[in-house]
N, C-alpha and C positions, 0 to 999 in steps of 0.2 A: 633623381634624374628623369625628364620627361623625352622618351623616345619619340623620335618623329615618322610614323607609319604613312603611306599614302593610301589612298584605297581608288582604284577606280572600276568605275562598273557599278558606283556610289545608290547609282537609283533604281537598282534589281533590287528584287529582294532579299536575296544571299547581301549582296554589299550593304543594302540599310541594315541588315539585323547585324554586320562589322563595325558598322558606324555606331550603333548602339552600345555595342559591349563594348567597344573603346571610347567611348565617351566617358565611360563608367573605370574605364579602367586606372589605376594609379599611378602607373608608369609611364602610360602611352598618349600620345597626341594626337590622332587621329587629320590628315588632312587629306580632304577631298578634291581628287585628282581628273580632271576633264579630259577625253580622251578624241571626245567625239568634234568636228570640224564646224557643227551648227550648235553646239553649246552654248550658252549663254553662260555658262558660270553660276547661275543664281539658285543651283542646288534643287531641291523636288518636296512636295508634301511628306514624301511619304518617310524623308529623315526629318524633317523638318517635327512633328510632331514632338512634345515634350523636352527640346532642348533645350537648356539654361544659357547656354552662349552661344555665339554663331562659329561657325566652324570654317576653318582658315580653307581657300578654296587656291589651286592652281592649274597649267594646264599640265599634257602628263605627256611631260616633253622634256629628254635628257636634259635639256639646260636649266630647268624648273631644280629639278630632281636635285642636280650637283648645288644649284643656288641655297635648295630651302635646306638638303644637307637630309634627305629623307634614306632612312635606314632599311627600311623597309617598304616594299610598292605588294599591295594585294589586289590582282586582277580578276573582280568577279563579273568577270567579260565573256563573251562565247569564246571559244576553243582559235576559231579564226582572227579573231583580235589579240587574243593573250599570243598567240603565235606570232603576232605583227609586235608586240610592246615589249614583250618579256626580255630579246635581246637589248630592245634600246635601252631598257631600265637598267640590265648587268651591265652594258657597257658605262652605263652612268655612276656605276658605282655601287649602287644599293643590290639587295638581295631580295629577289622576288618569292611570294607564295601567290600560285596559279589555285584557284576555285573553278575552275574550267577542268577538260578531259585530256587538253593538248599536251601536256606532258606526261600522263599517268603510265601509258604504255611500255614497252620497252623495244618494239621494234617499228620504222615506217609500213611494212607490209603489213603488221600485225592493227598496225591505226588506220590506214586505210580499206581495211577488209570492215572492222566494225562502225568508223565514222563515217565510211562512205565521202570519204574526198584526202587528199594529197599534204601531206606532211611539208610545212615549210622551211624549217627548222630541224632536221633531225639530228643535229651536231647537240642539242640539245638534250636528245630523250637518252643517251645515255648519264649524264650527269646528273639530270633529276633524280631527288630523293621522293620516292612515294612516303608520303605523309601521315603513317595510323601508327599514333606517339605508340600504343601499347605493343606493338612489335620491331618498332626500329627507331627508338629515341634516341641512341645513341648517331645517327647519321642524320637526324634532324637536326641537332643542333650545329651540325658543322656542315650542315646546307647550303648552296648558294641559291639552287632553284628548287623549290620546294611544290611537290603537284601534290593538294590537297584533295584526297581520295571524294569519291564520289557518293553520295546516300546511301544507295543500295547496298554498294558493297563494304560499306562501314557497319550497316546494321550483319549484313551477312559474315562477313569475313569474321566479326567479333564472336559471333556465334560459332560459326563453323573451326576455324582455324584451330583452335587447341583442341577439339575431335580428332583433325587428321592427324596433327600433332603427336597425338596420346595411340592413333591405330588402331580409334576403337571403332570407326565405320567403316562397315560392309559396301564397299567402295562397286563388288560386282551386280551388287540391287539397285545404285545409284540413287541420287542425293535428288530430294526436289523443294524447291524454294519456289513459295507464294509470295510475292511481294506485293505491297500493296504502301501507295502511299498519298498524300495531300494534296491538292493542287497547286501548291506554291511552289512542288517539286520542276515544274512543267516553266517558272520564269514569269516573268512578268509580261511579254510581250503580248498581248491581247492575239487571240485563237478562236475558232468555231468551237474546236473539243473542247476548249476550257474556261468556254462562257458558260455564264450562271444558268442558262437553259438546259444548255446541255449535259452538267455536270448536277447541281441539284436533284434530289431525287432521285438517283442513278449513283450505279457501277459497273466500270467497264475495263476489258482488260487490254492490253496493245502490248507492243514487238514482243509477240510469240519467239521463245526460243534466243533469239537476237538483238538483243536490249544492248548497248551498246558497253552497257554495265558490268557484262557477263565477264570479258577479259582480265577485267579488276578483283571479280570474284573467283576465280582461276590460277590468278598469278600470286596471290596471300593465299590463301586456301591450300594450294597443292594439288585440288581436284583436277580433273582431264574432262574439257570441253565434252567429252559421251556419257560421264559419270556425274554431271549438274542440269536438271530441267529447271532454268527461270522463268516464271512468265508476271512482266511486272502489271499491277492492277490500280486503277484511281479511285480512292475514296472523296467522297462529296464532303470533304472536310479542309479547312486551311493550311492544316500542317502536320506533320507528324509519318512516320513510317515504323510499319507492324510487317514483319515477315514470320511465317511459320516454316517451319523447316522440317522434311520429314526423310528419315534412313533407319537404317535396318544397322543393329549393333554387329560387328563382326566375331566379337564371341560372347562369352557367357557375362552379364554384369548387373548392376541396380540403377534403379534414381540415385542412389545415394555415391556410389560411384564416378556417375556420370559427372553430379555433382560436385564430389571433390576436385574433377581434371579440372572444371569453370576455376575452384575456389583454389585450389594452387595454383593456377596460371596467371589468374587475377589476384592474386594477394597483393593489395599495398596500391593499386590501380585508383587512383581515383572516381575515376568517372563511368566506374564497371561495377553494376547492383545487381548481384543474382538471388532469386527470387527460389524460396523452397521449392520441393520437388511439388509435380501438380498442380504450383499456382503461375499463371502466367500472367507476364505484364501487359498494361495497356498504354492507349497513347496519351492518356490523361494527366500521368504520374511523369511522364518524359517532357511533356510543351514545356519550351522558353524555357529547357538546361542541354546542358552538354553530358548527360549521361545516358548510357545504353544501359537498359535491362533485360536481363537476360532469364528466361522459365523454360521448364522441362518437363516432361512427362512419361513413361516407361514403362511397355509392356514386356516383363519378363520370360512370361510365356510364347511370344512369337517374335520376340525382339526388335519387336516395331519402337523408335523414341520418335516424338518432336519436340521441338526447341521453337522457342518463341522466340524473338528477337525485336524491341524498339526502341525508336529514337525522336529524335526532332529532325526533320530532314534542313530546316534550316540552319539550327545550333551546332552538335555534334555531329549533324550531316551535308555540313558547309562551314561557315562563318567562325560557330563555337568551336568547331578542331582546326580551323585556319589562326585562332587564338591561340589554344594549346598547343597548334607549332610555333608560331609566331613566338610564343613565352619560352619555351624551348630555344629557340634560333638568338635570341636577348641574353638569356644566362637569365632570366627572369625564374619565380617560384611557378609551376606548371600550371596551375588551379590559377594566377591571380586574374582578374576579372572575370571569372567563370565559377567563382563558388562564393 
């Protein structure tokens, strides 16, 4: 049985690497949903590359939707469009997953304080299921509006979460997280900060403190907004997201300890590699999959640990876990187009 997905937001980046894994995928049919009023329909290079067949194109307008019989609409749109589409799509029937920030929240004041502008929708934010299959799969598949977590706090959260979990960080030294990620993190829209002048040869850090990301890493986490220093950072690279994380043990422990909380929380996970004590992962071993790696390191005499954390900021830090819910929300096998 070939599912029919729509995907708009087709020509970002996040949406072509959607379009790619569902091209590939066995169950799903990928069609290319036009949202925008001066479209032409005739789709962009940047899917276009290596396809074997042309891909079925609509506009992304309830009457489409109910016609083509689309099961699924994934909006990898800014936050202010997914807010404008996401009801038309449920009223049409189908079941959205948002790749945007507009649902991820939980409260209007709480969205408007970090996005800096006004909630359209908030009948919405509570219904949303926040999307990171490895702590809430059982409310993904019975999803109707699905907000597909955000990079940062995918790479963070996976790290961090089974620490608070387990009670083994010293929560009054407080937690500090280096993030650093690729320039595709930033969208496709053409920028001064992330033209090849200004990004080549260079690294640079921005929204000190107030990344808009923070709230995401907060509400999985369990951490308290004076107990997290995030400061995210651009690497002069295409893809990829490496966060270090650094806390203080709250009582006595090992590497190997630490360890086991990763290796019992993640048992049986697919797309969670933790890496011996000491060795830390890079971004090399992550491009182009939907797996987080996760390394550590532990000084027992001052109780100092860090924890490594990477991803793909496009795969598993967009598209690839918009898959893995998407397979989830089907009744599909979790992994299929993804491993």
């Amino acid at each position: 049985m070939q599912h029919l997905v729509g995907i708009v937001g087709y020509r970002g980046y996040s949406g072509a690497e959607l379009v790619s894994i569902l091209r590939a995928h066995p169950h799903v049919r990928p069609v290319l949903m036009e949202h925008r009023a001066d479209g032409d329909g005739t789709g962009d290079s940047v899917i276009r590359v290596g396809g074997a067949k042309p891909l079925h194109e609509i506009p992304a307008t309830t009457e489409a939707v109910r016609a083509e019989k689309i099961e699924i609409v994934c909006l990898a749109t800014p936050a202010e469009v997914s807010m404008q589409l996401a009801p038309q799509m449920l009223g049409a029937g189908a079941r959205v997953i948002d790749l945007s920030g507009a649902f991820r929240l939980r409260s209007v004041e709480e969205y408007t304080r970090w996005y800096r502008e006004p909630h359209t929708h908030p009948e919405l934010l509570a219904e949303a299921v926040y999307g990171l299959p490895e702590f809430c799969r059982d409310r993904i598949a019975r999803a109707r509006l699905l907000a597909n977590p955000g990079c940062y706090p995918t790479a963070a959260n996976l790290a961090l979460q089974p620490l608070t979990e387990a009670g083994i960080i010293d929560r009054t030294a407080g937690v500090v997280c280096d993030a650093k990620s690729g320039v595709s993190g930033a969208g496709r829209k053409p920028s001064l900060k992330t033209s090849f002048c200004e990004v080549t040869e260079n690294f640079s850090t921005y929204s000190f403190l107030n990344h808009r990301h923070v709230p995401e890493v907060l509400m999985v986490s369990g951490l308290e907004e004076a107990e997290l220093s995030f400061t995210a950072q651009l690497l002069p690279v295409h893809r990829g997201i490496l966060e270090t994380i650094y806390f203080r043990a709250a009582k006595s422990t090992g590497a190997k300890d630490l360890l086991s909380i990763y290796e019992k929380r993640y048992k049986g996970e697919p797309f969670i590699r933790i890496h011996d004590a000491g060795h830390a992962p890079d971004l090399r071993a992550v491009a182009h999959t939907n797996f987080c790696d996760i390394g550590l390191t532990f000084d027992a005499g001052t109780g100092r640990a860090v924890v490594v954390s990477a991803i793909d900021n496009l795969v598993k830090g967009a598209a690839g876990q918009a898959v893995q819910n998407m397979n989830l929300m089907l009744g599909l096998i979790e992994i299929e187009g993804l491993l």
